[in-house]
C-alpha positions in Angstrom: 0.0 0.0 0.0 1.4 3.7 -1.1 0.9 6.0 1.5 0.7 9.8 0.1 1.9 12.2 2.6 1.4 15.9 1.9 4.1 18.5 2.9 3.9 22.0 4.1 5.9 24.4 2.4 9.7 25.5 4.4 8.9 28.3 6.9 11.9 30.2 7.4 11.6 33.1 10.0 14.1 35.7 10.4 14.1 36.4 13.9 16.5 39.7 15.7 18.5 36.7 17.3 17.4 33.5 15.7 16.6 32.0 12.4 14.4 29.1 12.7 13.1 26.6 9.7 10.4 24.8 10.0 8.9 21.7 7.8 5.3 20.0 8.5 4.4 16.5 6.9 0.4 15.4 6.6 -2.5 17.8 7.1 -4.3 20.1 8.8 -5.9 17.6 11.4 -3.2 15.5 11.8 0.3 17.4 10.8 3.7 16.0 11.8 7.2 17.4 12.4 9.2 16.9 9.6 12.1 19.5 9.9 12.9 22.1 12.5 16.1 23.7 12.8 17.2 27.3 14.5 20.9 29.1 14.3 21.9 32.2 15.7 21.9 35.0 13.7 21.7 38.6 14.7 22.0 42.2 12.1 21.2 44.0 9.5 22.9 40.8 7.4 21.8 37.7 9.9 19.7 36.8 6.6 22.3 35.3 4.3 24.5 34.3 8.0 21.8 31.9 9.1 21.5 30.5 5.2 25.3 30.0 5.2 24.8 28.0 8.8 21.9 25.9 8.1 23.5 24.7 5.1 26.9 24.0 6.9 24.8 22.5 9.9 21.9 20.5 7.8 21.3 18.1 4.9 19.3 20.4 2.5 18.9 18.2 -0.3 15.5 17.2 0.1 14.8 20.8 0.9 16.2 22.3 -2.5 13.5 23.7 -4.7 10.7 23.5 -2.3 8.5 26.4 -1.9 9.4 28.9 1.2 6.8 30.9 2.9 9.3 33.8 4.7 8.7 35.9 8.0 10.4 38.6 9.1 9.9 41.7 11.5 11.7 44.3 14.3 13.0 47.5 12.5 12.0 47.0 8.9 8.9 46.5 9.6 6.1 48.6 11.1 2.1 48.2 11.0 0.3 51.7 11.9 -3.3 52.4 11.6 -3.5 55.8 9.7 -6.6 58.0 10.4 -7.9 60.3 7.5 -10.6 62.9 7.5 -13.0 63.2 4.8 -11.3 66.2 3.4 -8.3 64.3 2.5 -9.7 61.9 1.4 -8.6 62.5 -2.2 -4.7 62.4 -0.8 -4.8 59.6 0.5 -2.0 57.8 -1.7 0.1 60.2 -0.7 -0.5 60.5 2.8 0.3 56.5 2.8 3.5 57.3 1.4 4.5 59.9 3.4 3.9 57.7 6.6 5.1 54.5 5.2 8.6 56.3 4.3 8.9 57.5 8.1 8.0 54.2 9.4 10.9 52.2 8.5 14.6 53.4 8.0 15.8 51.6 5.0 18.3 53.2 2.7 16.7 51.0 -0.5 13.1 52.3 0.0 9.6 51.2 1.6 7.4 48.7 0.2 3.7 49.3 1.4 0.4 47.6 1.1 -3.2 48.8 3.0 -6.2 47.7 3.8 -9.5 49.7 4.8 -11.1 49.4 8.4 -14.4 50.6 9.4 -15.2 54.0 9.7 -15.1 55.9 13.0 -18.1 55.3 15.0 -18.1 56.2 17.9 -19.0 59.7 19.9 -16.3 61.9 19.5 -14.9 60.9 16.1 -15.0 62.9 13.3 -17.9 62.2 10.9 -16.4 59.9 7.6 -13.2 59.6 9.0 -12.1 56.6 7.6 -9.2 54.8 9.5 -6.4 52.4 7.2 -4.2 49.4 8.1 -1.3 49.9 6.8 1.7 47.7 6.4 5.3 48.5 5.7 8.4 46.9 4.8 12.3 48.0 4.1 12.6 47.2 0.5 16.2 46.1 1.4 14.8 43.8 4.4 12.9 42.3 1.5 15.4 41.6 -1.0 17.7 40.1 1.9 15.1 37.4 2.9 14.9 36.5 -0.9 18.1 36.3 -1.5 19.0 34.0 1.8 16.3 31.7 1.0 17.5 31.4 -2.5 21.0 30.7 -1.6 19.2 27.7 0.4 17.7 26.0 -2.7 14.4 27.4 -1.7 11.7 28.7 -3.8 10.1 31.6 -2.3 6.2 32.0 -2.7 5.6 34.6 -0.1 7.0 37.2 3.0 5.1 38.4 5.6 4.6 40.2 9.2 5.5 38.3 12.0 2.8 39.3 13.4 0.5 37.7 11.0 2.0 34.4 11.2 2.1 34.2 15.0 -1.6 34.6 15.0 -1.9 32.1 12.1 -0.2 29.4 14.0 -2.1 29.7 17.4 -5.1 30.1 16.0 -4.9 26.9 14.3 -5.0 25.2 18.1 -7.4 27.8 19.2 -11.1 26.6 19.7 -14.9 28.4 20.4 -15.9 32.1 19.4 -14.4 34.6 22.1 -11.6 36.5 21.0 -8.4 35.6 22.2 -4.8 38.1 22.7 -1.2 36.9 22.0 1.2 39.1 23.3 4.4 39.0 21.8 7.7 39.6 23.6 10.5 39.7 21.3 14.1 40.6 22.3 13.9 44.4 20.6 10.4 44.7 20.0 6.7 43.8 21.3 2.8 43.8 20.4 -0.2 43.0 21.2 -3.1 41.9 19.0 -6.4 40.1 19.3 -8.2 37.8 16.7 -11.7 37.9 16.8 -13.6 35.4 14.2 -10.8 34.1 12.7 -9.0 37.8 11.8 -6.8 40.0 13.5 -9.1 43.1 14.5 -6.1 44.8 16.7 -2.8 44.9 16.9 -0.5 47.7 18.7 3.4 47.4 19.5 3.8 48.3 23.3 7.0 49.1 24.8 8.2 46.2 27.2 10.5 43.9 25.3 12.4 41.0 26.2 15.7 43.1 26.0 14.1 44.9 29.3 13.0 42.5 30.9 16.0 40.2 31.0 18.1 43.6 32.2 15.1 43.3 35.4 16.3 39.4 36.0 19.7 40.3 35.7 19.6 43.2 38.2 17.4 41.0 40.5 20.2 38.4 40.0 23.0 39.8 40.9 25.1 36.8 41.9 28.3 37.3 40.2 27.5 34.7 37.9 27.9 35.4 34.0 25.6 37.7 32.1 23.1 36.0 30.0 23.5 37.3 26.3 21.5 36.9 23.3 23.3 33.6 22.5 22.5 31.9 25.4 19.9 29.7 26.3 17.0 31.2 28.6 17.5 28.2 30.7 21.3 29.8 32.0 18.3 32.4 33.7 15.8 29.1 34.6 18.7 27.4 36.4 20.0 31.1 38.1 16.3 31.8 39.0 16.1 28.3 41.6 14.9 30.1 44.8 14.4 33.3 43.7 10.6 33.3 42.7 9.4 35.9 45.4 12.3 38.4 44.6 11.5 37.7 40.9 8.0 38.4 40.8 8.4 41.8 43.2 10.8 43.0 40.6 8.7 42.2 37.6 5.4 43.6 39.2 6.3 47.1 38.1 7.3 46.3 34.4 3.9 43.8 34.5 1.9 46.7 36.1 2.7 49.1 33.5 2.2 46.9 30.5 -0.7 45.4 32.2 -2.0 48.9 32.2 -1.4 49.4 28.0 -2.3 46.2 27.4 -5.6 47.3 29.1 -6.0 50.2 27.0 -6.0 48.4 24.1 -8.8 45.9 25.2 -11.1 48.8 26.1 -10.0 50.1 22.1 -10.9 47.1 21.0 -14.4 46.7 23.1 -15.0 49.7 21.8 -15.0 49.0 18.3 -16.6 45.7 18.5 -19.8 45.5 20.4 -18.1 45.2 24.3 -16.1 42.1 23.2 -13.6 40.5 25.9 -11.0 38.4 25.6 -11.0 34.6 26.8 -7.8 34.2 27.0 -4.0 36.0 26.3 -1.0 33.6 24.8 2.7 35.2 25.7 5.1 34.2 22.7 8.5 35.7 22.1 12.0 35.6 24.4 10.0 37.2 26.7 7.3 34.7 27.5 10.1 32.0 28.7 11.4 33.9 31.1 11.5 33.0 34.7 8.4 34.4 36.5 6.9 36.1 33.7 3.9 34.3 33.1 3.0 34.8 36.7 3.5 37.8 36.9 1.4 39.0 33.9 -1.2 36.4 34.9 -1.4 37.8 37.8 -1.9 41.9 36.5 -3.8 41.5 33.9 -7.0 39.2 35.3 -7.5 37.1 32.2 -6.3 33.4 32.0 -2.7 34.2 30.6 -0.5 31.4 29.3 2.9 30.5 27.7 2.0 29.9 23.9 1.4 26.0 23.1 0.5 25.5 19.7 1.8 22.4 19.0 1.0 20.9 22.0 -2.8 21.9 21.2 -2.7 20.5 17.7 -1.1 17.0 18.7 1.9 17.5 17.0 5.0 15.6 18.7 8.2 17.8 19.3 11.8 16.7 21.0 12.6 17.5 24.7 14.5 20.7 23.2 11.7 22.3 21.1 8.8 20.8 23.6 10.0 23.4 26.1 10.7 26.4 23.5 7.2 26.2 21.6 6.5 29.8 22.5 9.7 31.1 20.3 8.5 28.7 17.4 4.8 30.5 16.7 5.7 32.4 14.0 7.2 29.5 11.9 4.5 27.1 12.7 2.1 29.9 11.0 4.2 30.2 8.2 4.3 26.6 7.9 0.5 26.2 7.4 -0.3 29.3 5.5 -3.0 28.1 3.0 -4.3 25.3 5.2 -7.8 25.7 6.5 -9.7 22.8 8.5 
């Protein structure tokens, strides 16, 4: 008997201090890990650094000439919601220029693309003002995830927003119809959004990173012992954090306090806009979301059911020890892995 597999097309995110690759074998319903592999990489040029080290680490062979769906994010990338009044309504090409050129600093150019959103609503808006999505990419943070993949063998078919494919891949595992949050913690850079019937109806970046928070640990641990640095494992803070839980979480409550408080804003935003809807639950992906304490903490602050992101856990897929503990860092590759798959 032939048994007819199908297989996902190679996810390759460019993350600020890891690359990570990602294969799926099967379906959605019943997908299997075929290939997963991460090497540091951090820079303007990690791109074609991580290529160069998954080919020297990995046997590409069966990966040349597959089709690659690409992430990417941090500094050459920005999403901003761009108000315009009715007046200006016949400017508004160039008033998406102008903002998408200040919202990246890339020497090569900006790369844009937009989408409408309801129009305001609510008291206090100006009548007809009309509010845009709009997206925007460094046209030289573009060319340099092409390029890396191609140097790979792969075929690329498509680049997009981390964002987008962090909220692809949990909302494969995610079940019912409340919305649901996933705040991301990256190492330079985090957001918040909320998917509400399948679609991401908000999404903000807010100011506490992984960067700061791991500065918090540090100072909290104090011990003489090594700085962690971008290439190490989070477990060197785990193992460093034994015994320190109540001095941890006192040091963190200010940090989760005041991004408790913006994340809060941005729920009463989105309530706003969308009948009083609230969230069932938050997922915490990113650096960030590992972190000794962290979890707790945010729990804790914000009131909602808050949990370190477990998407392949929820969608009975089997991962080794290594990448069973670090699924929260391997969100946006999972969604890039099963772009085009629908149950």
């Amino acid at each position: 008997m032939l048994l007819h597999t199908r297989t996902s097309p190679v996810a390759v995110h460019f993350g600020a201090l890891e690359t990570r690759l990602l294969q799926l074998d099967g379906g959605p319903g019943g997908w299997t890990l075929r290939e997963a592999h991460s090497v540091s990489a951090a820079g303007e040029e990690r791109h074609l650094g991580a290529a160069t080290a998954l080919l020297d680490g990995f046997d590409f062979q069966l990966l040349r000439g597959k089709d690659a769906c690409l992430g990417t994010g941090g500094n050459s990338v920005s999403l901003s919601v761009v108000p315009v009044d009715p007046e200006r309504r016949g400017r508004l090409q160039q008033t998406l220029r102008d903002t998408a050129a200040r919202a990246v600093d890339d020497p090569e150019g900006a790369v844009y693309r937009y989408l409408p959103l309801a129009s305001a609503s609510n008291p206090g808006d100006t009548p007809g003002r009309e509010e845009f999505l709009l997206l925007t990419a460094g046209a030289g943070e573009i060319r340099r995830c092409q390029v890396a993949a191609e140097s790979m063998g792969l075929q690329p078919v498509g680049l997009e927003m981390d964002a987008f494919a962090i909220a692809r891949g949990l909302a494969a595992s995610c079940a019912g119809s409340r919305p649901w949050g996933f705040l991301h913690m990256g190492w330079e850079h985090a957001m918040f959004g909320v998917v509400h019937q399948g679609e991401i109806r908000f999404l903000k970046p807010i100011q506490l990173a992984g960067k700061k928070l791991v500065e918090v640990l540090e100072n909290t641990l104090a011990d003489g012992e090594p700085a962690w640095t971008p290439d190490s494992s989070t477990s060197v803070l785990d193992n460093r954090a034994v015994g320190h839980a109540v001095e941890i979480l006192h040091a963190l409550r200010r940090e989760a306090d005041a991004l408790a408080q913006e994340v809060r804003a941005c729920l009463r935003h989105f309530a706003t806009r969308n009948g009083g809807a609230k969230l069932g639950e938050i997922f915490l992906t990113g650096l960030g979301a590992g972190l000794p304490e962290v979890e707790g903490a945010l729990g804790s602050a914000l009131g909602i059911p808050t949990s370190v992101a477990n998407p392949f856990q929820r969608m009975g897929i089997s991962l080794p020890d290594g990448l069973h503990q670090e699924e929260h860092l391997w969100c946006a590759a999972l969604g890039l892995a099963i772009r085009g798959y629908e149950e």
